[in-house]
C-alpha positions in Angstrom: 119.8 -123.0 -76.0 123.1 -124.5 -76.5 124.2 -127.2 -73.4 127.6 -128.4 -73.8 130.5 -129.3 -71.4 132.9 -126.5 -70.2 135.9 -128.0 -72.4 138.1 -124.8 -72.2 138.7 -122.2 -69.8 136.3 -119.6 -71.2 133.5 -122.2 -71.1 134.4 -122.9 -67.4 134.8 -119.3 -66.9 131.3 -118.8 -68.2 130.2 -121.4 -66.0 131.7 -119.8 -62.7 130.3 -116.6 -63.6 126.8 -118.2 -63.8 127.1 -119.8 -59.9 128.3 -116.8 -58.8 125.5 -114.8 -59.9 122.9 -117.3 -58.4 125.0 -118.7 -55.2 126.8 -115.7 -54.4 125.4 -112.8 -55.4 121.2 -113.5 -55.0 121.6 -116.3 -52.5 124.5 -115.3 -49.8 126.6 -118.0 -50.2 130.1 -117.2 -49.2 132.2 -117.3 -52.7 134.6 -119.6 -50.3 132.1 -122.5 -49.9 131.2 -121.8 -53.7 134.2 -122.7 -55.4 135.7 -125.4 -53.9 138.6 -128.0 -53.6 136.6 -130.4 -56.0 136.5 -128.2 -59.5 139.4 -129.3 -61.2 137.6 -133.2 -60.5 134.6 -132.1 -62.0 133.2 -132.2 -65.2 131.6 -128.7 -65.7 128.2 -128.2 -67.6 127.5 -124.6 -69.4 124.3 -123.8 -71.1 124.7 -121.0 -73.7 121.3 -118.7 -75.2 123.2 -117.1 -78.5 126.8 -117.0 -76.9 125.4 -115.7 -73.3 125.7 -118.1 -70.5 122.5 -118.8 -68.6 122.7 -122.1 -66.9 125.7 -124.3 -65.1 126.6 -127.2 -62.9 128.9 -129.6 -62.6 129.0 -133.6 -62.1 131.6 -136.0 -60.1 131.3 -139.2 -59.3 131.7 -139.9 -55.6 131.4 -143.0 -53.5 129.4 -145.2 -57.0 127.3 -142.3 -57.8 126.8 -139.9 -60.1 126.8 -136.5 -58.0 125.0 -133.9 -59.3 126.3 -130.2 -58.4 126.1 -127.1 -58.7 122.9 -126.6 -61.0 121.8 -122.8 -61.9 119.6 -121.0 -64.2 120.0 -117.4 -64.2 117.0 -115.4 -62.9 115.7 -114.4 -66.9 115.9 -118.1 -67.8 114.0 -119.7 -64.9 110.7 -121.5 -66.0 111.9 -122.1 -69.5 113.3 -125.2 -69.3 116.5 -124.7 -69.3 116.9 -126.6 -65.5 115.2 -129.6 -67.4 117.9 -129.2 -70.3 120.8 -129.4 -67.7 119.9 -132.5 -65.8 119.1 -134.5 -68.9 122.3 -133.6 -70.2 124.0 -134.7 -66.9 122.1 -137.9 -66.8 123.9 -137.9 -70.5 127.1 -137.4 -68.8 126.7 -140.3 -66.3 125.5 -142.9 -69.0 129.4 -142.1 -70.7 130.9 -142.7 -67.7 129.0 -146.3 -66.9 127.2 -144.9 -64.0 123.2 -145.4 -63.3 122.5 -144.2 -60.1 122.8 -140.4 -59.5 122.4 -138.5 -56.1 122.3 -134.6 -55.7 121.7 -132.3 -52.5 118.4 -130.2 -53.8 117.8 -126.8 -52.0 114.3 -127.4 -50.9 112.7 -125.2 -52.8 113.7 -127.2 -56.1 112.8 -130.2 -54.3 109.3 -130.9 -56.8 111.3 -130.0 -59.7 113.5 -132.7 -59.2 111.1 -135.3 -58.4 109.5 -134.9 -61.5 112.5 -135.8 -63.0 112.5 -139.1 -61.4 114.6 -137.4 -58.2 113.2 -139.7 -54.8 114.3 -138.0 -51.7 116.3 -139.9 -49.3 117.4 -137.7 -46.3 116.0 -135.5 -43.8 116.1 -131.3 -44.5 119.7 -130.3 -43.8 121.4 -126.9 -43.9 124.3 -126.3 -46.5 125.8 -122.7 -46.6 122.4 -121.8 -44.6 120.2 -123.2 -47.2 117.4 -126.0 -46.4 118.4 -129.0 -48.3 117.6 -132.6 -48.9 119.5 -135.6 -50.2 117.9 -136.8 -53.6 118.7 -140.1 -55.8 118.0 -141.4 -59.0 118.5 -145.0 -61.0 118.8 -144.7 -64.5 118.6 -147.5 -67.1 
């Protein structure tokens, strides 16, 4: 497995193709709400097995924090790591840009993946695009 920022427009292509197989195709979310006004602010996240994409997600820092977006793993990738790979590699991304405290919005159902990556929850549930969700932050070092 290959992680790597989307630098170019084929890696960010790659990356959108990823979301939209996860978000929009296997979990309903309108493509609208899936691809929104903040892309172009974002700093996109690809991860490659040989030269197929299999994971995404994308990080922005908003209001101090690091937000984490956006994070996929194709339905052949799940429960190798590769979800692990991608959030180490955004905490990578914070550290260059000087931030230490990260914050995501988990779908519930990822909820213990995260916190075993540190992730404390901070909200109640919530619904975004018609998905259970729950405000999750981080401190790094």
């Amino acid at each position: 497995m290959n992680v790597t920022i989307a630098n170019n427009e084929k890696k960010r292509n790659d990356a959108y193709a990823v979301r939209k197989k996860v978000f929009v195709d296997e979990q309903n979310v309108p493509v609208e709400e899936e691809i929104d006004q903040y892309e172009d602010e974002a700093t996109h996240i690809v991860v490659y097995d040989q030269n197929h994409p299999v994971g995404a997600g994308r990080f922005r820092i908003v209001d101090g924090y690091g937000k984490i977006e956006r994070i996929c793993v194709l339905p052949s990738h799940r429960q190798h790591g590769v979800g692990k790979q991608i959030m180490l590699y955004m905490e990578h991304v914070a550290s260059t840009h000087d931030v230490n405290k990260l914050k995501l919005n988990a779908q519930t159902q990822a909820e213990a993946f995260y916190q075993k990556l540190g992730y404390k929850t901070i909200s109640d549930e919530f619904l975004d695009a018609g998905i259970p969700h729950v405000t999750m932050i981080k401190e790094t070092h």
